[in-house]
NUVOKOL-492120 format. One record per residue (C-alpha): z, x, y; residue number from 1; residue in one letter. Coordinates in pm, whole numbers. Layout:
REM NUVOKOL-492120
MARTOR, zz, xx, yy, pos, code
MARTOR, Z, X, Y, NUM, a .
...
This chain:
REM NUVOKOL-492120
MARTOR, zz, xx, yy, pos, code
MARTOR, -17938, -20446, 10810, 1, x .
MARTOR, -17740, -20288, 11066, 2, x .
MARTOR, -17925, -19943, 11164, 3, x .
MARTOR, -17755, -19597, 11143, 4, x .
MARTOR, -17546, -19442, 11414, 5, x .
MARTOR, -17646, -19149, 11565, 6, x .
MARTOR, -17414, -18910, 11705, 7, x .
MARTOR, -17533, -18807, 12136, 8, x .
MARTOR, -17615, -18506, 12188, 9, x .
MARTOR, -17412, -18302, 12453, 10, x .
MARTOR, -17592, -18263, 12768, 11, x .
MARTOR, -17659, -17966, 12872, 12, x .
MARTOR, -17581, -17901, 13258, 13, x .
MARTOR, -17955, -17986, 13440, 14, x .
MARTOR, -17943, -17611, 13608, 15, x .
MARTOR, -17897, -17407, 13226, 16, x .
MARTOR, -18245, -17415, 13132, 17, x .
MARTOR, -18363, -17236, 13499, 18, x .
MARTOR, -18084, -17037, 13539, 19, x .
MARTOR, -18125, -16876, 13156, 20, x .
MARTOR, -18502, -16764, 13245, 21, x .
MARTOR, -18405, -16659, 13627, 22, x .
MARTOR, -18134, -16440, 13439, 23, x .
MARTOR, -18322, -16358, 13141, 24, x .
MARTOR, -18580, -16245, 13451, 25, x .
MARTOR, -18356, -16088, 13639, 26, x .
MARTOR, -18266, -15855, 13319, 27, x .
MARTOR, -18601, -15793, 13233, 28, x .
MARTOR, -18630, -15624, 13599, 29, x .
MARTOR, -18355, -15452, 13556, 30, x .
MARTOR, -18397, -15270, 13236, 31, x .
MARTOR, -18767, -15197, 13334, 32, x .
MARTOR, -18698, -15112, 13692, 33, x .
MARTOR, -18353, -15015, 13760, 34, x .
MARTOR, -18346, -14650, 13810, 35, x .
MARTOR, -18085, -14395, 13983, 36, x .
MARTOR, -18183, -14197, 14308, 37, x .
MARTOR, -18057, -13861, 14282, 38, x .
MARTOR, -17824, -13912, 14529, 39, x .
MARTOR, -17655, -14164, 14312, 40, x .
MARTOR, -17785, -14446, 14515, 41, x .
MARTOR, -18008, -14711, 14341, 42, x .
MARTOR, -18396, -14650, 14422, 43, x .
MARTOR, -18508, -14965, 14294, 44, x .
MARTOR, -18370, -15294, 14142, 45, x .
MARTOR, -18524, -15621, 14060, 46, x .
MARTOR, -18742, -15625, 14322, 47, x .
MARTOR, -18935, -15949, 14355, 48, x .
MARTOR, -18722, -16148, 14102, 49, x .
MARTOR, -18566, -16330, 14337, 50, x .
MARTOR, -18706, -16412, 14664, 51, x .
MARTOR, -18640, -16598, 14943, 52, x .
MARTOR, -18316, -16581, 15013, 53, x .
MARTOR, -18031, -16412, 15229, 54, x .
MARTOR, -17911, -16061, 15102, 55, x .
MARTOR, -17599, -16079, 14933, 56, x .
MARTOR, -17294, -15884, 15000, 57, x .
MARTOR, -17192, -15639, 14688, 58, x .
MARTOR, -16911, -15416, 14615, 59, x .
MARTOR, -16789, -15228, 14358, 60, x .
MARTOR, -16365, -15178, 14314, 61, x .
MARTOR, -16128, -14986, 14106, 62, x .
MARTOR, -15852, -15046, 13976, 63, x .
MARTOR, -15719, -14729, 13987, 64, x .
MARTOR, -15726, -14526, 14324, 65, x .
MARTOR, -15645, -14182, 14114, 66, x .
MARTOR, -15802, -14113, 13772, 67, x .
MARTOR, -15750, -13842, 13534, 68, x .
MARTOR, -16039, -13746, 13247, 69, x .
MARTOR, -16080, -13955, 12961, 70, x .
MARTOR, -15905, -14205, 13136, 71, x .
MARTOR, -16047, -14528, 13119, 72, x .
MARTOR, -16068, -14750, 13452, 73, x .
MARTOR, -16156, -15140, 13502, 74, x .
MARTOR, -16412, -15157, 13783, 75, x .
MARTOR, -16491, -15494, 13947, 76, x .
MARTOR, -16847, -15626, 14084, 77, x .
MARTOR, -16797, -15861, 14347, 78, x .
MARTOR, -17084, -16056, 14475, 79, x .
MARTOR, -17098, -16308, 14790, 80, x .
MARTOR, -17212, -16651, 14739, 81, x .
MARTOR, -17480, -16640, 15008, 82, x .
MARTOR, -17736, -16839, 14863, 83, x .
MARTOR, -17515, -17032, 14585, 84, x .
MARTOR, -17230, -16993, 14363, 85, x .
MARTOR, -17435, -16824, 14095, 86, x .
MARTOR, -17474, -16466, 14063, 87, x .
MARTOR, -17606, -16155, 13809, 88, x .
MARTOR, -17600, -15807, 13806, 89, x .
MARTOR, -17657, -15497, 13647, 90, x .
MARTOR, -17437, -15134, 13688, 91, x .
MARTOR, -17504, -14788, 13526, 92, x .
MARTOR, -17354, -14473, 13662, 93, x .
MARTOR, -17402, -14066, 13681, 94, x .
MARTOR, -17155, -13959, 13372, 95, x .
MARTOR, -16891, -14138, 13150, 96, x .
MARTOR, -16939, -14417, 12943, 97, x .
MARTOR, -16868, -14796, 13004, 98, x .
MARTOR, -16709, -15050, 12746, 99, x .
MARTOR, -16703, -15425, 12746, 100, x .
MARTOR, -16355, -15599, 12878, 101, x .
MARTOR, -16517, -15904, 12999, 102, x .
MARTOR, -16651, -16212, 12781, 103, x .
MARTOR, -16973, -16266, 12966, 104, x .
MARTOR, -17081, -15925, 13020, 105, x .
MARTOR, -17280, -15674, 12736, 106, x .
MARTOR, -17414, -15351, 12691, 107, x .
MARTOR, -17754, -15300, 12831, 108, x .
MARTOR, -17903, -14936, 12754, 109, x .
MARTOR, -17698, -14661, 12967, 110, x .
MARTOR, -17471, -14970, 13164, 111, x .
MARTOR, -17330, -15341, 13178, 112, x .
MARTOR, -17498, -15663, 13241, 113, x .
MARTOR, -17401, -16029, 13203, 114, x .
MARTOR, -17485, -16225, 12887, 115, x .
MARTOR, -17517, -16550, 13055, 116, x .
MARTOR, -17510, -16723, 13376, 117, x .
MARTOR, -17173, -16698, 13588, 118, x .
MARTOR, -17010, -16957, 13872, 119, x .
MARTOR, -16770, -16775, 14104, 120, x .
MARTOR, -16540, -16972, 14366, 121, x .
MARTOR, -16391, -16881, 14663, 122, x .
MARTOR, -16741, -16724, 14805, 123, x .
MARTOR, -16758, -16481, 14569, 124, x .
MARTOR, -16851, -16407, 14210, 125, x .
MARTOR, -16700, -16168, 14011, 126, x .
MARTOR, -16761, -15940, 13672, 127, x .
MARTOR, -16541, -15638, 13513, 128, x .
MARTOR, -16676, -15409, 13343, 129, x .
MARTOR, -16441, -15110, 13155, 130, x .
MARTOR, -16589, -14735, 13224, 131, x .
MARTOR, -16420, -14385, 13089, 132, x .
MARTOR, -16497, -14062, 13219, 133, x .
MARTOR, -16564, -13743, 13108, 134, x .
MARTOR, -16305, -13491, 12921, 135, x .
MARTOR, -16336, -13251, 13242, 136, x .
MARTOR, -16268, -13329, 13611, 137, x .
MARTOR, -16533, -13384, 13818, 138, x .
MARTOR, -16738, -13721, 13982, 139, x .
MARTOR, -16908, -14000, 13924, 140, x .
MARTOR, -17198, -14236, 14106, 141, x .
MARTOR, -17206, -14586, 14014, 142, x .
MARTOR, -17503, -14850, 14126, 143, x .
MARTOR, -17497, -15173, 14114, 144, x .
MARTOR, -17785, -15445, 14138, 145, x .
MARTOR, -17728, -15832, 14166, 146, x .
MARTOR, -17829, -16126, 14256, 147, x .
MARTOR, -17718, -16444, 14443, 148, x .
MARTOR, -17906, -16765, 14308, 149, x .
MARTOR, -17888, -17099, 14480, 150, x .
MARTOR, -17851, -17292, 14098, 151, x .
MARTOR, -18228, -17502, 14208, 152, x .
MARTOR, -18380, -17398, 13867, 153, x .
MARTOR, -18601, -17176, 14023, 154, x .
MARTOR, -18624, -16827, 14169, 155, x .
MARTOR, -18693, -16936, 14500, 156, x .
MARTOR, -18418, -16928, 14786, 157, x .
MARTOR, -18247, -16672, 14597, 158, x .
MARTOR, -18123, -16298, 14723, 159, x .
MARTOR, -18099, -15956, 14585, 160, x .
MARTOR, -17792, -15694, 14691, 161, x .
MARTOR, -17745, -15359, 14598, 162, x .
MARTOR, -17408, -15128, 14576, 163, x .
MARTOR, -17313, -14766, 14569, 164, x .
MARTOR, -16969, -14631, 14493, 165, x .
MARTOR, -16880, -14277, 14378, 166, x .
MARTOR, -16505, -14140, 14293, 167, x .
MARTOR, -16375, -13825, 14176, 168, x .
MARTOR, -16124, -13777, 13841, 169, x .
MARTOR, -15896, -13476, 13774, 170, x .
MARTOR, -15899, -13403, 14118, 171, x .
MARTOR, -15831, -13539, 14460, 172, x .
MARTOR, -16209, -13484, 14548, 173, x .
MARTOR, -16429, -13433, 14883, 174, x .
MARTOR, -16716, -13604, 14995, 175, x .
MARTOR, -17074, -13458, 15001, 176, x .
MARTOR, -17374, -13526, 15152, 177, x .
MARTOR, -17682, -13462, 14999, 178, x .
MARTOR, -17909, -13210, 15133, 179, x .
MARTOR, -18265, -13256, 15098, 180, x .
MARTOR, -18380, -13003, 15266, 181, x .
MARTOR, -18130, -12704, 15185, 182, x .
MARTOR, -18055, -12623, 15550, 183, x .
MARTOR, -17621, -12659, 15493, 184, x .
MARTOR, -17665, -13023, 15635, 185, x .
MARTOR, -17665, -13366, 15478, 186, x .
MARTOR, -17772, -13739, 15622, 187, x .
MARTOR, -17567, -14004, 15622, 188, x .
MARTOR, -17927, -14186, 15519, 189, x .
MARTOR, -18002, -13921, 15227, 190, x .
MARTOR, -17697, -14065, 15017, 191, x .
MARTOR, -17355, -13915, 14898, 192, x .
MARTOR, -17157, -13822, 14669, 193, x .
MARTOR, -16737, -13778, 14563, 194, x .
MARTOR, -16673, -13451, 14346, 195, x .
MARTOR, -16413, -13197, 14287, 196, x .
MARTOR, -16697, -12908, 14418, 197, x .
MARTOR, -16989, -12904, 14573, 198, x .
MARTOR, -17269, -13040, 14375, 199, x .
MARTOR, -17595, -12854, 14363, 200, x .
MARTOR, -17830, -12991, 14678, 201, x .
MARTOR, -17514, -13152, 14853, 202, x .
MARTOR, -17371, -13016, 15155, 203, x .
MARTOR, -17041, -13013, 15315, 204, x .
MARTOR, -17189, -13136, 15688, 205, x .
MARTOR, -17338, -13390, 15797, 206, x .
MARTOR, -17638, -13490, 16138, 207, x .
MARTOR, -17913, -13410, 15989, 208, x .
MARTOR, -18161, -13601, 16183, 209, x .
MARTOR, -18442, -13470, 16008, 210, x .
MARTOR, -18325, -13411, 15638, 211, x .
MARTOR, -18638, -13298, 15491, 212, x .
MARTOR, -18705, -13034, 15740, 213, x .
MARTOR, -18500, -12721, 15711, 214, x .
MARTOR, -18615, -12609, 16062, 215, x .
MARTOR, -18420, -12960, 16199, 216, x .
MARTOR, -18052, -12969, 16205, 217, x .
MARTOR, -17784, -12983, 16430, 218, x .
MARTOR, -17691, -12676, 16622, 219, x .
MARTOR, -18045, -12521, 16535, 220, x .
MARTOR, -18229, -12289, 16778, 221, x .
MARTOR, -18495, -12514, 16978, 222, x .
MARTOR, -18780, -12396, 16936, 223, x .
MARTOR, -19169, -12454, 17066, 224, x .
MARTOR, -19287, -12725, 16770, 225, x .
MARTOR, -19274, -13036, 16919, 226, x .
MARTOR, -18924, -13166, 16704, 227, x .
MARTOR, -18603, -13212, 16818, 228, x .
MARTOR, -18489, -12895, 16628, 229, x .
MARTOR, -18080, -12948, 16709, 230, x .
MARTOR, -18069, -13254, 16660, 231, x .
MARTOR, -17937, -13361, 17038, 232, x .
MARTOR, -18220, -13641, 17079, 233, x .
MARTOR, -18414, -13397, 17294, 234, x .
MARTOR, -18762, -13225, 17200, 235, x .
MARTOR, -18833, -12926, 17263, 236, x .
MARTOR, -18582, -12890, 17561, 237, x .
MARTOR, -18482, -12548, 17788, 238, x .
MARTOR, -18840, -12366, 17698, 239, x .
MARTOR, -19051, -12257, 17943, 240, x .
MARTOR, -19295, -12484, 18044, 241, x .
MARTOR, -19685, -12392, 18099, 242, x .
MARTOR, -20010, -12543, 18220, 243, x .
MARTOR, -20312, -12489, 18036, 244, x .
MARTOR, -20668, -12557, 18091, 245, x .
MARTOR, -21007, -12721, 17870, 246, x .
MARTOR, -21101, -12418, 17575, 247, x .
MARTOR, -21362, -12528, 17386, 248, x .
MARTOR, -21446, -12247, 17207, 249, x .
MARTOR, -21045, -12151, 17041, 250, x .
MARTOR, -21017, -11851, 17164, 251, x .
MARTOR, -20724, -11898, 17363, 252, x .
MARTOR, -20880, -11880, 17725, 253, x .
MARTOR, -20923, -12177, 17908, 254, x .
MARTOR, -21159, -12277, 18229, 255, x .
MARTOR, -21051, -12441, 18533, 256, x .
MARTOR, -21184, -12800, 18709, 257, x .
MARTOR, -21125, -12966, 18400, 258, x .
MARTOR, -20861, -13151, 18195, 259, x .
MARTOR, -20483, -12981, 18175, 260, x .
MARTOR, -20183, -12988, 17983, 261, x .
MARTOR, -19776, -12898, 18054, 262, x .
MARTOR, -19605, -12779, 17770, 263, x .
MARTOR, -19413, -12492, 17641, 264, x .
MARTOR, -19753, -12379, 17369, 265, x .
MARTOR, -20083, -12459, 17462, 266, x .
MARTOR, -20176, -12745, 17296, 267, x .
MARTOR, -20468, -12730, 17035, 268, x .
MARTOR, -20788, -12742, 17229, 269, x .
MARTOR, -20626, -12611, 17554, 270, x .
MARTOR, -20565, -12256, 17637, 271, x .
MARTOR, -20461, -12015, 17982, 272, x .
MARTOR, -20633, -12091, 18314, 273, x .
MARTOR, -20769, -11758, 18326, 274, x .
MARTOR, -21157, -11845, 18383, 275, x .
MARTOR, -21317, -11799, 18086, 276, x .
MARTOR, -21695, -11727, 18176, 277, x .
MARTOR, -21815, -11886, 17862, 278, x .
MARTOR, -21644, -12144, 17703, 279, x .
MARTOR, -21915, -12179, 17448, 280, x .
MARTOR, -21831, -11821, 17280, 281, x .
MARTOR, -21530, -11682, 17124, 282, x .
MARTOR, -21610, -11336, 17202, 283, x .
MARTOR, -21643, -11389, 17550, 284, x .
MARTOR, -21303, -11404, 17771, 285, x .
MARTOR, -21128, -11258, 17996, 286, x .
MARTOR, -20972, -10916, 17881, 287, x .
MARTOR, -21203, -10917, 17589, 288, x .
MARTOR, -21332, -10566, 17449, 289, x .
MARTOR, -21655, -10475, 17522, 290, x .
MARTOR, -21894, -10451, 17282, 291, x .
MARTOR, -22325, -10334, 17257, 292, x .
MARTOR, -22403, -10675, 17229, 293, x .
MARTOR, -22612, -10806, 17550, 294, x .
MARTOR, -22321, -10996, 17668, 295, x .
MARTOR, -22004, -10984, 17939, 296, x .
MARTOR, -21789, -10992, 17694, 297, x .
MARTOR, -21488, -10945, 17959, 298, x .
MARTOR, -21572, -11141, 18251, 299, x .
MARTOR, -21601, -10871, 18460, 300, x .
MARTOR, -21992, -10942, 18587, 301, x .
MARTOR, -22158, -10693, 18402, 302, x .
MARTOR, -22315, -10688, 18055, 303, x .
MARTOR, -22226, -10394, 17812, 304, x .
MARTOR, -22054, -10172, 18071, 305, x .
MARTOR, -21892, -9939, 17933, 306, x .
MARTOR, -21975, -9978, 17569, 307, x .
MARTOR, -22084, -9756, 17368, 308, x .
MARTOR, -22301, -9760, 16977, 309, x .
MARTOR, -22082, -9653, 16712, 310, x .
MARTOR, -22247, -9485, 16380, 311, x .
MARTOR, -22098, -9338, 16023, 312, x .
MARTOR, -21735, -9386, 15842, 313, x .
MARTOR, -21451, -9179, 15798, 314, x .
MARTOR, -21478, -8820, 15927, 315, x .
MARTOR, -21844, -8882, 16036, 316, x .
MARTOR, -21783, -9150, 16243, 317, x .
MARTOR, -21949, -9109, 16601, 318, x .
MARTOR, -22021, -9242, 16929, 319, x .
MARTOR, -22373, -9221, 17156, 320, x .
MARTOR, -22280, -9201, 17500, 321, x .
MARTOR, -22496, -9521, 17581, 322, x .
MARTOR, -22528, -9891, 17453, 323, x .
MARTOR, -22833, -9817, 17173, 324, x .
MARTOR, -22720, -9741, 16863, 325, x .
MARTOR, -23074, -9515, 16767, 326, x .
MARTOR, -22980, -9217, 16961, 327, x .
MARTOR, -22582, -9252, 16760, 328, x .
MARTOR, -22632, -8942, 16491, 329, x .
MARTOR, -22380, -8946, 16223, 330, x .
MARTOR, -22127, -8625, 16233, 331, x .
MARTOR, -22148, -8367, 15885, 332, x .
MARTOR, -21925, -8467, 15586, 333, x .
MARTOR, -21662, -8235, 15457, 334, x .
MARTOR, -21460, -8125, 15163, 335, x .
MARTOR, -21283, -8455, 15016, 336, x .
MARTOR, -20891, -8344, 15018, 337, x .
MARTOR, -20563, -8553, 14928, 338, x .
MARTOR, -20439, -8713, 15276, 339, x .
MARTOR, -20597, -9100, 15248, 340, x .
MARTOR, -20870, -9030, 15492, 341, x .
MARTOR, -21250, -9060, 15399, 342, x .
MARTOR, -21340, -8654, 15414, 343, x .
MARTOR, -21686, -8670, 15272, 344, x .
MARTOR, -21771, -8976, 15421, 345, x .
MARTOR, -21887, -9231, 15145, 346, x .
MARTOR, -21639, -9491, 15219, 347, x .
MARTOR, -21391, -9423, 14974, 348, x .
MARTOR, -21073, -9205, 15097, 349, x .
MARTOR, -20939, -8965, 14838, 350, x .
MARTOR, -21212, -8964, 14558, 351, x .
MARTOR, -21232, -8700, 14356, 352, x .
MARTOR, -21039, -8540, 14054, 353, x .
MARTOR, -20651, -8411, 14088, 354, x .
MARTOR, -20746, -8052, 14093, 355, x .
MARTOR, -21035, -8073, 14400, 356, x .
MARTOR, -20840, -8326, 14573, 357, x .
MARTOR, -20502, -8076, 14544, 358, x .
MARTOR, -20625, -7745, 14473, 359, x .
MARTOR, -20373, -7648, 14195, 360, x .
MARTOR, -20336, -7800, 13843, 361, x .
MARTOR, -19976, -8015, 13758, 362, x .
MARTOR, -20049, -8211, 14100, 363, x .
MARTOR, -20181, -8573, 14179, 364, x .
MARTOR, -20265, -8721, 14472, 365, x .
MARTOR, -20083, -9039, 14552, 366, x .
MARTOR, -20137, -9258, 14865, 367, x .
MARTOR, -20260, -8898, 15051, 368, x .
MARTOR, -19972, -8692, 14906, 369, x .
MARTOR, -19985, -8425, 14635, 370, x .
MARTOR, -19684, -8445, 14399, 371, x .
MARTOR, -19622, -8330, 14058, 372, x .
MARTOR, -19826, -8529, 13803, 373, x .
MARTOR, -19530, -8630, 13534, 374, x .
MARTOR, -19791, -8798, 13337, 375, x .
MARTOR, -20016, -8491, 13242, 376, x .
MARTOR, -19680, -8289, 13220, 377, x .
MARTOR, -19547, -8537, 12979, 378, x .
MARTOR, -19880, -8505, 12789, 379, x .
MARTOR, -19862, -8117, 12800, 380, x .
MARTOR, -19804, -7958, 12436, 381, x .
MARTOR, -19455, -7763, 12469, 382, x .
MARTOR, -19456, -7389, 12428, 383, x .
MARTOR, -19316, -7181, 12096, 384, x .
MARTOR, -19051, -6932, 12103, 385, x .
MARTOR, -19335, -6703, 12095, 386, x .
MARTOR, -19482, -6822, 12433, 387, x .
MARTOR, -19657, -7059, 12593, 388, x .
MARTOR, -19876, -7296, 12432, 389, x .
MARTOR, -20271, -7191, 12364, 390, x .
MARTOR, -20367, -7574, 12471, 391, x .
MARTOR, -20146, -7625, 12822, 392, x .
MARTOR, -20353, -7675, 13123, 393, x .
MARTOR, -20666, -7614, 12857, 394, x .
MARTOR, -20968, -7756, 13060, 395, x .
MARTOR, -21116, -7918, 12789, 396, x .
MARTOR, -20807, -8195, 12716, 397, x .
MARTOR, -20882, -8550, 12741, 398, x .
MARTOR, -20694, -8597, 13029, 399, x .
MARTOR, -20861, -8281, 13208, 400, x .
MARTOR, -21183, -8402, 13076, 401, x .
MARTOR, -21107, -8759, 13275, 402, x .
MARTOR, -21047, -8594, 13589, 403, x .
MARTOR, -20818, -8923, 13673, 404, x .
MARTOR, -20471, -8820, 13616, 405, x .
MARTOR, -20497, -8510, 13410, 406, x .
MARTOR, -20365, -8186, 13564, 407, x .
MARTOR, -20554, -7838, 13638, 408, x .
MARTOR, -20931, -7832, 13487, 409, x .
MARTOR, -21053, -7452, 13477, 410, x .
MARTOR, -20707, -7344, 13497, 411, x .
MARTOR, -20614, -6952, 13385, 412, x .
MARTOR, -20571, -6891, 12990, 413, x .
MARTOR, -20239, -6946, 12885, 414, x .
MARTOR, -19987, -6648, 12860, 415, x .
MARTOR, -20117, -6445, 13190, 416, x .
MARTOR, -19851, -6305, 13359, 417, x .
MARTOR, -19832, -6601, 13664, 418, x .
MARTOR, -19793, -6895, 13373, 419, x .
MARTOR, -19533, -6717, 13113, 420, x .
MARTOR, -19248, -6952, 13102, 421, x .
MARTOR, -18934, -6703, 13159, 422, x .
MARTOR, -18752, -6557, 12831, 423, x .
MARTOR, -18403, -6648, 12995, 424, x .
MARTOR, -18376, -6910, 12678, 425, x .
MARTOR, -18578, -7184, 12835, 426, x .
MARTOR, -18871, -7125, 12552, 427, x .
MARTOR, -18762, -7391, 12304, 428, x .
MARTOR, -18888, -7373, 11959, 429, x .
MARTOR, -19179, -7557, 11827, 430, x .
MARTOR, -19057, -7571, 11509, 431, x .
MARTOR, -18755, -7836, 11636, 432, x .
MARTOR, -18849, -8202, 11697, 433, x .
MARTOR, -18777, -8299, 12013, 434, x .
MARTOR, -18732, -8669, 12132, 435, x .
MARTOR, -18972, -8805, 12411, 436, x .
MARTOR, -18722, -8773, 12715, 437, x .
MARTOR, -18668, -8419, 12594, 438, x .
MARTOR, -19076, -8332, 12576, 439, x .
MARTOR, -19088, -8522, 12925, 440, x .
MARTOR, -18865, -8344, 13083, 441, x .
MARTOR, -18891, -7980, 12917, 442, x .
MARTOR, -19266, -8056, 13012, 443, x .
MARTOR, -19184, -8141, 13393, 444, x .
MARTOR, -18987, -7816, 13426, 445, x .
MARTOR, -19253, -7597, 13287, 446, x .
MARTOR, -19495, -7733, 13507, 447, x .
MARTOR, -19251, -7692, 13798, 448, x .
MARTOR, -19213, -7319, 13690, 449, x .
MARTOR, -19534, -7206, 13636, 450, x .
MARTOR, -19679, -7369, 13996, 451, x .
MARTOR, -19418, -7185, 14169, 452, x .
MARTOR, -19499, -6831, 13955, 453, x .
MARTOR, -19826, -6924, 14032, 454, x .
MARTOR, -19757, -6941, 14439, 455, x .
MARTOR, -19515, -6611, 14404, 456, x .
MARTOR, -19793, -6404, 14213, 457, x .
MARTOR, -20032, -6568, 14473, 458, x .
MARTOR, -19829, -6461, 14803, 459, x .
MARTOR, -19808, -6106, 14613, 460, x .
MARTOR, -20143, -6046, 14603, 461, x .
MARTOR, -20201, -6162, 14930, 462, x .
């Protein structure tokens, strides 16, 4: 009985199986590590996926040199055959949106990646991928990441490549370097980008040496900090140079006979060869003040020379004519006025209510300066047609009460001759509402009036 034919199965090529999970790989390090630096230039790609091998050569190319919005461009990765003919690769960029014009290539999140493994000839391998920018002009960044495999079914022996490319549509576009630091100059290192204007953190020049200090950059004043502040490969060049001596103690003064140091700032733990007499005490050096305190504080030989005890605050402050601070006696307080001093000596300066501090009500004192208090004026109730209210400057008011901010406690009864507001229509009625810019400043006027009635009728008398 003659057995059944089977129909062979086709073979499959001996690399598929490897390739597939080196790409499949490859992809999964991609979507989960792929990211874009903000300078458009890829930060990390699939690091570690394939190892071993030479790093490829990449590039990205146009096929148009000038775009216009919404105009839709093919752009071709090309990858060197360094370590075989087989290659992958993933691209994503800044703006736009990309389509698929190539049979082996797909959508993966935000870019394009291949569906499958790819053979290139002539020592490189190639993909196209379709990508349409936005309606208005501007630029674009595009990474790419890829892969050159050897075809050995493993990872091993195989090389990763990166690319950058950036263009500009609607416009003819500049080049910019990005500016880490914000000091007007870019690195060639910190990335780039191709725009119609000037991108946020980009900048038009470029030599930074230093790009994330904003005290380094070329043409910058060279100063004493131990960089190479312009950027001319020299530190710290065409200061004046010093020599400074051992100081133990940080206060700047150094002793002699031990170690020294050149430079154009004394170095930490070095200060001037001056001769500091104790290098064990801060408050003992050379030009130091001298103080009741059993020591030569300035160097000069002798202990507490000069010095005298000082005793009391503010206006009762004193000095004894020798070093002991028993025999300093304390001078006599006095009357607590508006001018930021500490009158009565209790260690507060200008304590006291508006009236004592000032001596006439409608004032407060402010940083030692008596000027009219709007506050209590804007408080004040406004006078009737008849006269002037029975409750202005009335002692007993809250605010008078506080003695904080209130005006004139004690003050004269209303209506005396030296506080009648003037009957040359400037009484306003009571009877008429009045809106709170209009009470403010009817209130500030009356209070201006009546203190300078007040200092007329005063001078009079006098």
């Amino acid at each position: 009985m003659p057995m059944p034919m089977t129909t062979p199965m086709p073979r499959k090529p001996q690399w598929s199986a490897a390739l597939i999970c080196a790409l499949f790989l490859f992809i999964l390090c991609v979507s989960s590590h792929a990211q874009a630096h903000a300078s458009g230039q890829g930060s990390e790609g699939c690091a570690g996926c394939h190892t071993g091998g030479q790093t490829p050569t990449v590039t990205i190319t146009p096929s148009l040199t000038t775009l216009a919005p919404s105009q839709m461009v093919t752009l071709t990765i090309s990858i060197s055959q360094t370590n075989g003919p087989v290659a992958g690769f993933f691209i994503d960029s800044s703006v736009g949106k990309f389509s698929i014009v190539d049979t082996g290539t797909q959508l993966a999140g935000n870019g394009v990646t291949h569906n499958g493994p790819r053979t290139g000839s002539g020592g490189f391998t190639k993909f196209t991928v379709g990508w349409t920018p936005p309606a208005q002009p501007g630029g674009a960044d595009f990474s790419v990441w890829a892969n050159s495999a050897n075809g050995d079914r493993t990872q091993r022996g195989d090389g990763e490549g990166q690319a950058f490319f950036s263009m500009a549509y609607g416009c003819s576009g500049s080049k910019y370097y990005h500016d880490y630091d914000g000091d007007g100059f870019g690195a060639e290192s910190s990335g780039y980008t191709i725009a119609c204007s000037l991108p946020q953190y980009y900048a038009t020049k470029v030599g930074d040496c230093n790009d994330n200090d904003s005290a380094v950059y070329p043409g910058a004043a060279e100063i004493c900090d131990g960089k190479d502040n312009n950027c001319n490969g020299a530190v710290d060049e065409g200061l004046a140079i010093a020599t400074y001596c051992t100081d133990q103690d940080g206060d700047g003064h150094g002793v002699t006979g031990q170690a020294m140091k050149t430079a154009c700032i004394a170095p930490r733990g070095f200060g001037l060869c001056d001769g500091d007499c104790n290098d064990s005490d801060a408050t003992v050096y050379p030009g130091a003040a001298e103080v009741c305190d059993g020591k030569d504080n300035d160097c000069n030989g002798q202990v507490d020379d000069g010095a005298r005890a000082r005793c009391g605050v503010g206006w009762c402050a004193r000095e004894s004519d020798v070093c002991n601070s028993t025999e300093c006696v304390p001078g006599p307080p006095r009357t607590e006025v508006c001018n930021d001093f500490d009158d009565d000596c209790d260690g507060v300066a200008d304590n006291g209510t508006n009236l004592a501090l000032c001596g006439a009500p409608g004032l407060a004192c402010r940083a030692g300066v008596c000027v009219p208090d709007t506050n209590a004026a804007s408080e004040a109730p406004m006078p009737s047609a008849a006269g002037a209210s029975s409750t202005q400057g009335s002692a007993g008011s809250p605010n008078h009460a506080s003695g904080g901010t209130g005006g004139a406690a004690g003050a004269s009864a209303p209506g005396s001759p030296s506080e009648t507001p003037p009957a040359s229509g400037c009484a306003l009625s009571a009877s008429r509402p009045r809106s709170g810019l209009a009470s403010y400043l009817t209130g500030a006027t009356l209070a201006a009036l009546l203190l300078h009635r007040r200092r007329r009728s005063a001078s009079g008398r006098a």
